[in-house]
N, CA, C and O atoms as a MOPAC input file, in Angstrom:
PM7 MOZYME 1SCF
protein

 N      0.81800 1    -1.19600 1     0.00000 1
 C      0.00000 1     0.00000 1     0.00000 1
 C      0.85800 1     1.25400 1     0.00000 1
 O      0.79200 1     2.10700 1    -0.88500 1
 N      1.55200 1     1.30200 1     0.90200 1
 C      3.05500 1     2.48100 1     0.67900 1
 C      3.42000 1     2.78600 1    -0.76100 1
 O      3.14100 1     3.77000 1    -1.44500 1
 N      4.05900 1     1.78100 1    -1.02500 1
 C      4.60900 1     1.98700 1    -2.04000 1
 C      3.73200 1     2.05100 1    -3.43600 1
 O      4.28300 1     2.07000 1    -4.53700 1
 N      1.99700 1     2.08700 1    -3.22600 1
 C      1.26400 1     2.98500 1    -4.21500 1
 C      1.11800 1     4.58000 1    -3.95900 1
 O      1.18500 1     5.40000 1    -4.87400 1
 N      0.92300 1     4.89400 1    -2.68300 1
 C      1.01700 1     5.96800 1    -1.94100 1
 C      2.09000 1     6.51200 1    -2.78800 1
 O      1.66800 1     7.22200 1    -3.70200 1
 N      3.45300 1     6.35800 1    -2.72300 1
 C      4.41700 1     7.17600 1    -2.69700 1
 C      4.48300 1     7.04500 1    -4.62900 1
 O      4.85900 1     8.07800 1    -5.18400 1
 N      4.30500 1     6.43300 1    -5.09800 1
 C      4.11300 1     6.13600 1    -6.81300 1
 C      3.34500 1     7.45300 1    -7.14500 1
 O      3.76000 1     8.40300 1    -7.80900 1
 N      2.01200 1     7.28500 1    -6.47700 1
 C      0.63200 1     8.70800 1    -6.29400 1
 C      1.60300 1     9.87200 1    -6.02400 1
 O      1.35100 1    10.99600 1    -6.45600 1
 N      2.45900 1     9.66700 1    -5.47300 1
 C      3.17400 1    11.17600 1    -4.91300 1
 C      3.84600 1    11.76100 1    -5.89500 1
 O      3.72100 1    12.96100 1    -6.14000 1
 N      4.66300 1    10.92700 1    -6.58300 1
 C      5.65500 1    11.04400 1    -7.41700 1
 C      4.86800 1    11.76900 1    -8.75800 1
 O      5.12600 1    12.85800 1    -9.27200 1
 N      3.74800 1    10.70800 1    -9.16300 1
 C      3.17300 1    11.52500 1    -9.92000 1
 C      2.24400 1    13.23400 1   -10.02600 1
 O      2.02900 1    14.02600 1   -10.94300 1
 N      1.91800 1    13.19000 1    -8.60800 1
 C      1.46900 1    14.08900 1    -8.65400 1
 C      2.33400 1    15.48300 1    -8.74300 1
 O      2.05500 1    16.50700 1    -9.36800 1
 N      3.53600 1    15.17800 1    -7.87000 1
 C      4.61200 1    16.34400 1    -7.82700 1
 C      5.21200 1    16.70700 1    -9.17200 1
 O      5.56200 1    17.75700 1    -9.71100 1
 N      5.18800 1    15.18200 1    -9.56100 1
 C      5.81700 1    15.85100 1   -11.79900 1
 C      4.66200 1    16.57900 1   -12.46900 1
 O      5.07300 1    17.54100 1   -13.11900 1
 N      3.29800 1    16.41100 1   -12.51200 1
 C      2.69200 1    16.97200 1   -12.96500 1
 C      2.54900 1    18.34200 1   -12.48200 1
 O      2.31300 1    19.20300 1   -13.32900 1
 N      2.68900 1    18.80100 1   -10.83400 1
 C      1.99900 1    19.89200 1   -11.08100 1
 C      3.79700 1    20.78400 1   -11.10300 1
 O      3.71100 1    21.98500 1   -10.84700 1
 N      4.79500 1    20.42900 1   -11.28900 1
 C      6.01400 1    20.83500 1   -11.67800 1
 C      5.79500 1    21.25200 1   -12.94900 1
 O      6.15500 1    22.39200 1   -13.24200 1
 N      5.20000 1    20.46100 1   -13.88800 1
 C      5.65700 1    20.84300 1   -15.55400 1
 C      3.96500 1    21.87600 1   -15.74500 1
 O      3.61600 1    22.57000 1   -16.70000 1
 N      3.17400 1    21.57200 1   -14.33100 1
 C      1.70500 1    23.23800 1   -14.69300 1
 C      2.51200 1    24.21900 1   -14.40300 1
 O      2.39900 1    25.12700 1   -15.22600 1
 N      3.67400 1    24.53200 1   -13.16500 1
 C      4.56700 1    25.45800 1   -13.23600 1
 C      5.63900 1    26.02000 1   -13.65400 1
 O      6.08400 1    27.08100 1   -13.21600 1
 N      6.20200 1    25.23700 1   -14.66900 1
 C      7.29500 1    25.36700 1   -15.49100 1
 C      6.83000 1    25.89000 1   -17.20900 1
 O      7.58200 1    26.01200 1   -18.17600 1
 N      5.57100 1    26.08600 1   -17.14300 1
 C      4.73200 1    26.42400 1   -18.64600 1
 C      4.77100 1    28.40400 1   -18.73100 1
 O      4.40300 1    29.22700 1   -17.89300 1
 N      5.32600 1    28.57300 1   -19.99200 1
 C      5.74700 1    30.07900 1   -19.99500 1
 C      4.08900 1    30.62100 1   -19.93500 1
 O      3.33200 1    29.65200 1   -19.88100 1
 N      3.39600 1    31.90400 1   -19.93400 1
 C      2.21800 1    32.45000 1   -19.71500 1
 C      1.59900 1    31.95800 1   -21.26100 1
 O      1.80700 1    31.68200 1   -22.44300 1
 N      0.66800 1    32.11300 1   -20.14100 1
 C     -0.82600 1    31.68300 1   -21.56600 1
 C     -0.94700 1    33.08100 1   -22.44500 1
 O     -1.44100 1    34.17000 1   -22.15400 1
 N     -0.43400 1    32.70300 1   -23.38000 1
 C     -0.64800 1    34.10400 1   -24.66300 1
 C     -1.30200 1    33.13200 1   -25.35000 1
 O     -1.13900 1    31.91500 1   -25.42400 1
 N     -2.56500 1    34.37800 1   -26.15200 1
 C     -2.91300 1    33.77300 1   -27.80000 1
 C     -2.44100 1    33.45500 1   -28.93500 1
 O     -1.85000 1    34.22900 1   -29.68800 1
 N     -2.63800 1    32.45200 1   -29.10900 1
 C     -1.39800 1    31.74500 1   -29.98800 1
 C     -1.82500 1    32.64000 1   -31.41200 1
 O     -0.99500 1    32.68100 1   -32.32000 1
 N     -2.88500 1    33.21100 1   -31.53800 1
 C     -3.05300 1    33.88200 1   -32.95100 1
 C     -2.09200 1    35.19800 1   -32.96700 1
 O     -1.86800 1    35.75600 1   -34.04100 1
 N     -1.66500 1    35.56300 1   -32.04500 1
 C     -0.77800 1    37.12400 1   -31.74600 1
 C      0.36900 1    37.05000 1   -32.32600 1
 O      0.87400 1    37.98300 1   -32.95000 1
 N      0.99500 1    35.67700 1   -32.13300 1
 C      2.45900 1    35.47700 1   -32.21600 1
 C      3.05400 1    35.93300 1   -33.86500 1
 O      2.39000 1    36.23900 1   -34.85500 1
 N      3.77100 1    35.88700 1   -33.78300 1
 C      4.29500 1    36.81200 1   -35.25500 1
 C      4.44600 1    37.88200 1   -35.01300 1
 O      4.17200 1    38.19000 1   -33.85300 1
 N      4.93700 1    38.97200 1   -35.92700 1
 C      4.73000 1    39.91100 1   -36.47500 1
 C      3.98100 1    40.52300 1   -37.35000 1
 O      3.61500 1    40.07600 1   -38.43700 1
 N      3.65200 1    41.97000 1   -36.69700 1
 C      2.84700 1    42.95900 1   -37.23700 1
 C      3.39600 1    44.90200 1   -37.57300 1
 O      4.36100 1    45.64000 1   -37.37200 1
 N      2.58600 1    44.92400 1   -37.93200 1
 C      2.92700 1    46.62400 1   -38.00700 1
 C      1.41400 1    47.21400 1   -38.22300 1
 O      0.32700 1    46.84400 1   -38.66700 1
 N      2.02700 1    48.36600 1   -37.62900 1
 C      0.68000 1    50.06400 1   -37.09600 1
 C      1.28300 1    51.07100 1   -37.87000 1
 O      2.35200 1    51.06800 1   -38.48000 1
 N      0.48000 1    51.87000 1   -37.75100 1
 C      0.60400 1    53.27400 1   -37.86600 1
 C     -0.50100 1    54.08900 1   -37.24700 1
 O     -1.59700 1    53.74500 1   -36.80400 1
 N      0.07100 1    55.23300 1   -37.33600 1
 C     -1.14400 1    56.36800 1   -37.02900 1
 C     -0.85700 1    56.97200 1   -38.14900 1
 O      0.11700 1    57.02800 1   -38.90000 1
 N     -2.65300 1    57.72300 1   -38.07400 1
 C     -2.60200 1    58.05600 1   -39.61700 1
 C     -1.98600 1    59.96200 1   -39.43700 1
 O     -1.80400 1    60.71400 1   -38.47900 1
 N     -1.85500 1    60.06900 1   -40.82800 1
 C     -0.96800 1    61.26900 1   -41.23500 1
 C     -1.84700 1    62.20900 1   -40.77200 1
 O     -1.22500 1    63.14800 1   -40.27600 1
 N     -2.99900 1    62.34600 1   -40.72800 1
 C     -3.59500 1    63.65300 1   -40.73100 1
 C     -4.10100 1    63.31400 1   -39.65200 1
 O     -5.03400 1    64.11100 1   -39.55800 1
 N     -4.13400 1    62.60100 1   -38.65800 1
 C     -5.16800 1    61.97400 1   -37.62500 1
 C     -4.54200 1    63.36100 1   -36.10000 1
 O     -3.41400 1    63.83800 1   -36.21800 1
 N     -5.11500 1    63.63300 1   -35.30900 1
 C     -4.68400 1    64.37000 1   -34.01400 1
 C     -3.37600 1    63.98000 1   -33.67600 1
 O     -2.68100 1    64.91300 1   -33.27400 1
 N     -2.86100 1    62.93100 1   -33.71800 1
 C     -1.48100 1    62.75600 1   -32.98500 1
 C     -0.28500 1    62.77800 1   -34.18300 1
 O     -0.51000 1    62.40400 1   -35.33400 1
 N      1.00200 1    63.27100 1   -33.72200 1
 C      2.19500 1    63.10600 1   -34.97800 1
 C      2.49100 1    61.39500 1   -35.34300 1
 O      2.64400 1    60.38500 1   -34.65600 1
 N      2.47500 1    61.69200 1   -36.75300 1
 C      2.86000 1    60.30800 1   -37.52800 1
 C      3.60900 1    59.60200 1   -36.82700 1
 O      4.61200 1    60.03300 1   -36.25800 1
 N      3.22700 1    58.49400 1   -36.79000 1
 C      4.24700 1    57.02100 1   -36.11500 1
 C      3.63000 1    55.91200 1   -36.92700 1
 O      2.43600 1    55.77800 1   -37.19700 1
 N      4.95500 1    54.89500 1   -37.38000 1
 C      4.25800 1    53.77400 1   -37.22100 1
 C      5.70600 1    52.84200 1   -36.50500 1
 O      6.74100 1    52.99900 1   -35.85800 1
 N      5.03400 1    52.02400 1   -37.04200 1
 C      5.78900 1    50.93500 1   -35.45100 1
 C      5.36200 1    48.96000 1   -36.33800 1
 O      4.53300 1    48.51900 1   -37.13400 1
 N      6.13400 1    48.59500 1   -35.80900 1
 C      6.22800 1    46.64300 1   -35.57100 1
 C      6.76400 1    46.23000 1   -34.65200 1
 O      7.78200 1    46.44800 1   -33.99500 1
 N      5.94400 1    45.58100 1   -34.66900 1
 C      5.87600 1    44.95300 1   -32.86900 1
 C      6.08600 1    43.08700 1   -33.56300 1
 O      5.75200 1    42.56000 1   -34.62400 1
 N      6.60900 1    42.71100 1   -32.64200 1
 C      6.97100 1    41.13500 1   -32.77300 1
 C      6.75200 1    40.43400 1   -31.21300 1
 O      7.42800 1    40.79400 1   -30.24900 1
 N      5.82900 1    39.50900 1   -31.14400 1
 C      4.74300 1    38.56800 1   -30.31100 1
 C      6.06900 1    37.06000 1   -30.38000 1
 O      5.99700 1    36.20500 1   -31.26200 1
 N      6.95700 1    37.04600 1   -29.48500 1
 C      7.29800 1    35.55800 1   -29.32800 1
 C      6.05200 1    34.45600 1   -28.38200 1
 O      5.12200 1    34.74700 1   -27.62900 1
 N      6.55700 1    33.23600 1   -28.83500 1
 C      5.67400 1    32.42400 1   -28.10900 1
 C      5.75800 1    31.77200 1   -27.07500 1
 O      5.08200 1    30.86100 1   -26.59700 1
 N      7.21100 1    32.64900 1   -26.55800 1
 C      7.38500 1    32.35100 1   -25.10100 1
 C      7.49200 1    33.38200 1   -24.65300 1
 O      8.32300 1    33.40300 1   -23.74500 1
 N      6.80500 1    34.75400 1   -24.95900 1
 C      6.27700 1    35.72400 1   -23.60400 1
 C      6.27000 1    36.94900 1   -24.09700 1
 O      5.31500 1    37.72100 1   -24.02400 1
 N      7.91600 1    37.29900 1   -24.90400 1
 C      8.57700 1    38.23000 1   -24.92400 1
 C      8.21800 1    39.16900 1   -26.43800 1
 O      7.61700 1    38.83000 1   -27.45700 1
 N      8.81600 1    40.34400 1   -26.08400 1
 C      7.92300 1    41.34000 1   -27.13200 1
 C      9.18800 1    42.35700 1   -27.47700 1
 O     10.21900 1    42.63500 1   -26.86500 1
 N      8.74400 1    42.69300 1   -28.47800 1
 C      9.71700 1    43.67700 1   -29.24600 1
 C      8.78500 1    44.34400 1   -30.10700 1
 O      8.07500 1    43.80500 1   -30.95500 1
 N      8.86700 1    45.99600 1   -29.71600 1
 C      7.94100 1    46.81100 1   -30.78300 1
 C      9.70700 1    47.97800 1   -31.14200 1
 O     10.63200 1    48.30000 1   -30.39700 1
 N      9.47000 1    48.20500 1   -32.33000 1
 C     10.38700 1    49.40600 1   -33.06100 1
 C      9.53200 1    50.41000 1   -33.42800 1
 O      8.54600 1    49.87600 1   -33.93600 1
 N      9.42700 1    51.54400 1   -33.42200 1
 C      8.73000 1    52.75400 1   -33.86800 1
 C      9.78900 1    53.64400 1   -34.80300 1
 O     11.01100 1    53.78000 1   -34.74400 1
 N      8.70100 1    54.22500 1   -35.75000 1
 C      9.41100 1    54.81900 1   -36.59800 1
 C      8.73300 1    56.28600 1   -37.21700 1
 O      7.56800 1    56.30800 1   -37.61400 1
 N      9.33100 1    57.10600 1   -37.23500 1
 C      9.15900 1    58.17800 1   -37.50900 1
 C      8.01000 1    58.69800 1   -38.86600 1
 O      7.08600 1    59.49600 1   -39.01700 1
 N      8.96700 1    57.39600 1   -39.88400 1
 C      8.10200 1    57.57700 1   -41.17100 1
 C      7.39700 1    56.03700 1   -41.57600 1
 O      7.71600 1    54.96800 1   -41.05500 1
 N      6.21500 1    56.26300 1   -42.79300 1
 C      5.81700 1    55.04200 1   -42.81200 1
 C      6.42600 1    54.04200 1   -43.64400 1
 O      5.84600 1    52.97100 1   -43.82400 1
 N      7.68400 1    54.32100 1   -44.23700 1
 C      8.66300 1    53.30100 1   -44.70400 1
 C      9.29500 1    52.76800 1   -43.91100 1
 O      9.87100 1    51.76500 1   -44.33200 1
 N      9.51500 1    53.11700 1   -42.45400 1
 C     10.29200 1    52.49200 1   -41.55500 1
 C     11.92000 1    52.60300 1   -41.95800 1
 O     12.78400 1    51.72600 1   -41.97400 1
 N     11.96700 1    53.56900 1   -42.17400 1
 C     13.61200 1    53.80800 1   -42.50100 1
 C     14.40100 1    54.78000 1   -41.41800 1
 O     15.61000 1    54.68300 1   -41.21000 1
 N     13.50400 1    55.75900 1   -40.74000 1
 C     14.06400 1    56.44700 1   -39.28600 1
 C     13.46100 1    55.93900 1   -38.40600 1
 O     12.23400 1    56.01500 1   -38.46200 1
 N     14.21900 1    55.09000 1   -37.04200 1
 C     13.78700 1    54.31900 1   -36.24900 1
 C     13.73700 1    55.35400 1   -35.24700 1
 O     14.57000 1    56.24500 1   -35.41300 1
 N     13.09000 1    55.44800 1   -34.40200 1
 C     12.83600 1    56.23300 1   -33.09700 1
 C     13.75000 1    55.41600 1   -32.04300 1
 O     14.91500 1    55.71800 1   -31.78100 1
 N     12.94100 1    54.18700 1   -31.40400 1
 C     13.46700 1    53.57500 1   -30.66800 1
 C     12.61700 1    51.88300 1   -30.48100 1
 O     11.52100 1    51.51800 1   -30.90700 1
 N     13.28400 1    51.40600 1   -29.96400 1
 C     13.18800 1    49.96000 1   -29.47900 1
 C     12.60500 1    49.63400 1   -28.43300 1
 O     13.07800 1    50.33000 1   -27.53400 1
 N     11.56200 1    48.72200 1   -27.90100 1
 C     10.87000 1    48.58700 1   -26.30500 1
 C     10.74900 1    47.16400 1   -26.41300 1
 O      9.85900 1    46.52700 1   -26.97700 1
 N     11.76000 1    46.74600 1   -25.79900 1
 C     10.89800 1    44.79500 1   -25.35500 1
 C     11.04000 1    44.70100 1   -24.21300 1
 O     11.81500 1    45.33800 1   -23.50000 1
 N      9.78200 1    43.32700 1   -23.72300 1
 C      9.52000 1    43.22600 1   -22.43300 1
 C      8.97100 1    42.01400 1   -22.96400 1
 O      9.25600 1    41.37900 1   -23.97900 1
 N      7.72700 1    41.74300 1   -21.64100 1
 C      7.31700 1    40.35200 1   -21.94500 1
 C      5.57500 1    40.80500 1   -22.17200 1
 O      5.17300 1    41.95600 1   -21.99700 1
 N      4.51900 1    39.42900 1   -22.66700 1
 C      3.35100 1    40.03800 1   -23.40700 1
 C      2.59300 1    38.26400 1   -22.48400 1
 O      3.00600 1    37.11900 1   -22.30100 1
 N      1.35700 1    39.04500 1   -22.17300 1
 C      0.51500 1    37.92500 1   -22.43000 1
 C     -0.73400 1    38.33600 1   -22.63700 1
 O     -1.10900 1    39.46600 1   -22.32600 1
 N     -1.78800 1    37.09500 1   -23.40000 1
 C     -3.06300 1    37.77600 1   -23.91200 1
 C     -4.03800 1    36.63800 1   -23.61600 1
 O     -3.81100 1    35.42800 1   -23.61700 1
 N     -4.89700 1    37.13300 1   -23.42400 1
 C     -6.10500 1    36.06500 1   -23.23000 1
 C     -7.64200 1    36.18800 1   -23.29700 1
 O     -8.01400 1    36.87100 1   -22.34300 1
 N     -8.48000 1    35.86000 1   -23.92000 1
 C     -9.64200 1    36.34200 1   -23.52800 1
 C    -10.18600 1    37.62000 1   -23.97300 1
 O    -11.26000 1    38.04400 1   -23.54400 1
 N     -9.41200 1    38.29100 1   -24.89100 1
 C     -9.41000 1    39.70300 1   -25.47100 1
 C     -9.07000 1    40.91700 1   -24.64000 1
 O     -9.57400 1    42.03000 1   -24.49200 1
 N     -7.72500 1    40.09900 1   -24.01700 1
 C     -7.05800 1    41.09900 1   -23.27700 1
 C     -5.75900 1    40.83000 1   -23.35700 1
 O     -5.30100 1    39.71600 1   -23.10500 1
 N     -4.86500 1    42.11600 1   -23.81400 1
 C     -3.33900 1    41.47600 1   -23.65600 1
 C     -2.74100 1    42.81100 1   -22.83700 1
 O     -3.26200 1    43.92400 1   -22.76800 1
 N     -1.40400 1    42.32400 1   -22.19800 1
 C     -1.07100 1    42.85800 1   -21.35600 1
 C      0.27100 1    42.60200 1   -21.56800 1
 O      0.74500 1    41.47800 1   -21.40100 1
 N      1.16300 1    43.91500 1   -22.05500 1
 C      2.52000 1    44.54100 1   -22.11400 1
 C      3.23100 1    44.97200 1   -21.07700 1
 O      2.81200 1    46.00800 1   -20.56300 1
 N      4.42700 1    44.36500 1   -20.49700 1
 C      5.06100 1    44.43200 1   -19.74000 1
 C      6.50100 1    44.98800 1   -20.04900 1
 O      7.36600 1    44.11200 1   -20.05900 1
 N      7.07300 1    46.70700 1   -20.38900 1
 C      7.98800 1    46.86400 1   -21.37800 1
 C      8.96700 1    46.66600 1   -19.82400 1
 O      8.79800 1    47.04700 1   -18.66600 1
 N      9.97100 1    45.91200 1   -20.49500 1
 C     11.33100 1    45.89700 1   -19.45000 1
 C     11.66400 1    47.34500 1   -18.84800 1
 O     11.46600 1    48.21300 1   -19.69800 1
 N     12.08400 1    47.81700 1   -17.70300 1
 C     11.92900 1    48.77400 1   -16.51500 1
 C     11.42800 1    49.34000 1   -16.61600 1
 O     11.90900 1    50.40700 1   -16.23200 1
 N      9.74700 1    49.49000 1   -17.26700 1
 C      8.89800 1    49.91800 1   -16.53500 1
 C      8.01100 1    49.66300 1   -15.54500 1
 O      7.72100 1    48.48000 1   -15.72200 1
 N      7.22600 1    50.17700 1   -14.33300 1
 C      6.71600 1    49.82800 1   -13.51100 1
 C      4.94400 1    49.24900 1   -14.19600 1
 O      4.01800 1    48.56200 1   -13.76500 1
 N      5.09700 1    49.63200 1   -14.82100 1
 C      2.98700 1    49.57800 1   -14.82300 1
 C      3.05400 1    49.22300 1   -16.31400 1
 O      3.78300 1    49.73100 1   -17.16600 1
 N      1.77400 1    47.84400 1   -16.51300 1
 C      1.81000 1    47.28400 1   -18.16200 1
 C      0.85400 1    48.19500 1   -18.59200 1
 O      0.22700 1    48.97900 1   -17.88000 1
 N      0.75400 1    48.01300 1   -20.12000 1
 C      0.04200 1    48.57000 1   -20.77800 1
 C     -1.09200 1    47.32900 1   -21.08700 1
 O     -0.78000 1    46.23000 1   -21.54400 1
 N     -2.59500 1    47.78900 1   -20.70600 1
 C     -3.24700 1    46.46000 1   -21.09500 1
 C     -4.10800 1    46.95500 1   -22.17700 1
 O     -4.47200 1    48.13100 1   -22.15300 1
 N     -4.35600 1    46.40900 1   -22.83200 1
 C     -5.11800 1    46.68300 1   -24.14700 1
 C     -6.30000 1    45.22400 1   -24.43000 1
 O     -6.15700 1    44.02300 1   -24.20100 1
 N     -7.75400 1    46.22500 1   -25.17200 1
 C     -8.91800 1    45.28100 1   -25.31700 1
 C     -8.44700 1    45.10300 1   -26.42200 1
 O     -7.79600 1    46.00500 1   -26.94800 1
 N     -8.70400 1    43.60000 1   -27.21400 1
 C     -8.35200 1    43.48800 1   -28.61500 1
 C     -9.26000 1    42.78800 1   -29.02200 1
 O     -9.92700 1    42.10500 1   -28.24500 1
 N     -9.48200 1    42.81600 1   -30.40000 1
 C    -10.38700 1    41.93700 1   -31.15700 1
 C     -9.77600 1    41.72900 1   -32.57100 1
 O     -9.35800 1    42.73800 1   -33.13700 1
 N     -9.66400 1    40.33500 1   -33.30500 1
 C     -8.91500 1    39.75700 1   -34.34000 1
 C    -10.30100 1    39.99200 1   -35.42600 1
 O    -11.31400 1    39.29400 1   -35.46900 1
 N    -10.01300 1    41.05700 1   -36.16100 1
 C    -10.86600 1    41.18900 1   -37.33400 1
 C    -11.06400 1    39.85900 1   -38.61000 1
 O    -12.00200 1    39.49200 1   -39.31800 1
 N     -9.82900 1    39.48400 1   -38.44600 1
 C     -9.10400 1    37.94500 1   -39.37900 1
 C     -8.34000 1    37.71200 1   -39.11200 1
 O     -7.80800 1    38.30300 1   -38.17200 1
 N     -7.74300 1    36.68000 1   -39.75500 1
 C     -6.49500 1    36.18100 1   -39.50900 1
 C     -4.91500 1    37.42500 1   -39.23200 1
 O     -3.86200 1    37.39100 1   -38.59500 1
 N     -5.46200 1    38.16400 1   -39.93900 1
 C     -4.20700 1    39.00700 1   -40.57200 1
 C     -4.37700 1    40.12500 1   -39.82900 1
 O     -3.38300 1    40.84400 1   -39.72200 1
 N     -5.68300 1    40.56500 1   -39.11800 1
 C     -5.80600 1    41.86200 1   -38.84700 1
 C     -6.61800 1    41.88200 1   -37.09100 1
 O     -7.53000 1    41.16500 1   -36.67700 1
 N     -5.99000 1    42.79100 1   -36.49900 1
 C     -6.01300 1    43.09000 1   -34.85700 1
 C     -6.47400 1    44.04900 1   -34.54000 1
 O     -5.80200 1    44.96600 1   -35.01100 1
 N     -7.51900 1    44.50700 1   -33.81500 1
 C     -8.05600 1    45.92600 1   -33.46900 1
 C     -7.69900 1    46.45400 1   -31.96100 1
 O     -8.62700 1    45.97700 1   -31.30800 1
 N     -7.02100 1    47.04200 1   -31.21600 1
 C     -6.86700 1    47.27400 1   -30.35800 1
 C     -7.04600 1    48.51900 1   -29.34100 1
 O     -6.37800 1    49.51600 1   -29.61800 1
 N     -7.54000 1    48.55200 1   -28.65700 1
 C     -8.09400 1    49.73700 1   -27.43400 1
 C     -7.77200 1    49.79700 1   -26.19800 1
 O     -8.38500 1    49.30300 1   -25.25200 1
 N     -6.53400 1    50.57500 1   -26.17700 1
 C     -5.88300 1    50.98800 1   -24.81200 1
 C     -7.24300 1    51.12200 1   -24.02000 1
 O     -8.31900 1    51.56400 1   -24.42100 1
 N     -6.83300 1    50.52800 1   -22.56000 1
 C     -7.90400 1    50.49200 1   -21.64100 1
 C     -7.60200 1    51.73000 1   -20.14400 1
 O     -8.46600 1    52.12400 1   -19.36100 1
 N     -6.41200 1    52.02400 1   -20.14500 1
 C     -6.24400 1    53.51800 1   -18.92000 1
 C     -5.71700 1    54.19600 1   -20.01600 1
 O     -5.04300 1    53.62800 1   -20.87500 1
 N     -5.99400 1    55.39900 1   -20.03100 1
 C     -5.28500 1    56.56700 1   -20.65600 1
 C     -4.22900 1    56.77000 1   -19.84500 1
 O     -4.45600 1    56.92000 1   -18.64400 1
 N     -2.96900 1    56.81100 1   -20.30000 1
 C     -1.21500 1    57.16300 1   -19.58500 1
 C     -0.90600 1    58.93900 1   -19.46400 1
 O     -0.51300 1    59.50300 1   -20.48500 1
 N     -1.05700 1    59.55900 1   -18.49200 1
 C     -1.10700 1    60.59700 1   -18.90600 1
 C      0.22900 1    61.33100 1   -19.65500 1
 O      0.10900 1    62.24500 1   -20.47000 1
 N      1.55500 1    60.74300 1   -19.21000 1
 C      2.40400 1    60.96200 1   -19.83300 1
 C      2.72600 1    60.02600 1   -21.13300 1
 O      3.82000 1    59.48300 1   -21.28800 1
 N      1.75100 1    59.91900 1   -21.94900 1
 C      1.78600 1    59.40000 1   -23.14500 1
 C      2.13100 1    60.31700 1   -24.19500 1
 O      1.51700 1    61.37700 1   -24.07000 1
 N      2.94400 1    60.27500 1   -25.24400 1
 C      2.94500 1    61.50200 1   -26.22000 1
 C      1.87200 1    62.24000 1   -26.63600 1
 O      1.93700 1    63.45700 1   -26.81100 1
 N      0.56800 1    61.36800 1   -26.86000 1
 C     -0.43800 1    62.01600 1   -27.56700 1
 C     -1.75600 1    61.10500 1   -26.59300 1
 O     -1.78900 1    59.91000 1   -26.30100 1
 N     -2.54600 1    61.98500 1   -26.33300 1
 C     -3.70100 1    61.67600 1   -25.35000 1
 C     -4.90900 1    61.05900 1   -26.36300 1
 O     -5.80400 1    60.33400 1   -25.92900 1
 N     -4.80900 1    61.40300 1   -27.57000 1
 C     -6.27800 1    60.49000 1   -28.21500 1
 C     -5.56600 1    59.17800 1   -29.23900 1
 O     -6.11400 1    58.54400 1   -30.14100 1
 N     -4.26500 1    59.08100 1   -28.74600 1
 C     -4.07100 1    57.88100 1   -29.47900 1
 C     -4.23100 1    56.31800 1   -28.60200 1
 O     -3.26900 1    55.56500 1   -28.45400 1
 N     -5.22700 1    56.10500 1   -28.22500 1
 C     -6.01300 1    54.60000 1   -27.60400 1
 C     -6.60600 1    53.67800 1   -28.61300 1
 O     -7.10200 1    52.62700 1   -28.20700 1
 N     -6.60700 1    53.96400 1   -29.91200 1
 C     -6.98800 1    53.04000 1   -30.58100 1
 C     -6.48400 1    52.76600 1   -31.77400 1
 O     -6.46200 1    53.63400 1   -32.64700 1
 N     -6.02300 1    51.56300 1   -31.97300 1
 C     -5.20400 1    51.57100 1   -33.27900 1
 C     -5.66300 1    49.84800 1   -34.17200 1
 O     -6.35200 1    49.03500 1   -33.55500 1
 N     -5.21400 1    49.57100 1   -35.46500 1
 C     -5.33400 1    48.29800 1   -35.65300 1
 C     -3.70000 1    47.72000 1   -36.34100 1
 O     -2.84400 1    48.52100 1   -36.71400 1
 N     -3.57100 1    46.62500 1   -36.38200 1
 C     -2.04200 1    46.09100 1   -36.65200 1
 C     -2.32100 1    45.10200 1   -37.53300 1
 O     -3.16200 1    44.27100 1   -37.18800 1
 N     -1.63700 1    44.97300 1   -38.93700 1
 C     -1.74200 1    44.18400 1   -39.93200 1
 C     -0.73800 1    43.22900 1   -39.89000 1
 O      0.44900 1    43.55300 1   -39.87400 1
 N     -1.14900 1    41.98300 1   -39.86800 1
 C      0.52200 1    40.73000 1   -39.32400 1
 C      1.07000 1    40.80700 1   -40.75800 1
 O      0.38900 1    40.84400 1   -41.78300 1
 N      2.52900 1    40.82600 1   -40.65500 1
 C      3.83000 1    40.97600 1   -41.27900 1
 C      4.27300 1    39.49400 1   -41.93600 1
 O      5.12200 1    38.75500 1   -41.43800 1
 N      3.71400 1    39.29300 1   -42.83800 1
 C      3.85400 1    37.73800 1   -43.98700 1
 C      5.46800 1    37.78600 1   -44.05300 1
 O      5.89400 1    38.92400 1   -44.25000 1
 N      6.39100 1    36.84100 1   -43.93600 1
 C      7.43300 1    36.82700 1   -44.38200 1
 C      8.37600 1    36.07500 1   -43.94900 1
 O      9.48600 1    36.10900 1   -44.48000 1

């Protein structure tokens, strides 16, 4: 009888080892790459940007000045998880994520809606944007 006991143990401790060793639950439709913009004439100054979704957590967005992506602004990675039509950006040393409502128009296309306004954000009416995934 012990030695089913302790068999029961063994198994139970590997299993719930490898529920805690599993990187965060992201949507597996996110992963890839995409690119944004804001539009030219829209309230806030031109940006666009690509952002890249790994499938173990981590995130990389580049912003760029123009919409050829040839003057880079700057670089932000951190880690990302999404679920449920919510994803949540974690840029490396910053204190507070950015969480955003999203909805997948198709395969190819992402609608997204900042959910707190940042007050030190560059531009105060830019909360909503959509991101076209990057084939390649």
């Amino acid at each position: 009888m012990q030695r089913g006991i302790t068999f029961s143990l063994i198994l139970l401790t590997t299993a719930l080892s490898a529920c805690t060793s599993k990187s965060p639950a992201t949507d597996q439709s996110l992963v890839g790459s995409w690119q944004g913009m804001r539009e030219e004439s829209g309230k806030c100054q031109f940006l666009s940007w690509n952002t890249h979704f790994e499938p173990n957590g981590r995130f990389s967005i580049t912003f760029f000045e123009d919409a050829q992506q040839t003057r880079p602004i700057q670089t932000e990675r951190g880690s990302w998880s999404a679920a449920n039509g919510k994803n949540e950006l974690k840029t490396d040393g910053v204190r507070t994520p950015e969480i955003y409502n999203y909805k997948m128009l198709d395969g190819n296309t992402v609608h997204y809606v900042n959910t707190v306004k940042d007050p030190t954000a560059d531009c105060q009416e830019d909360y909503e944007f959509t991101e076209h995934r990057v084939r390649g």
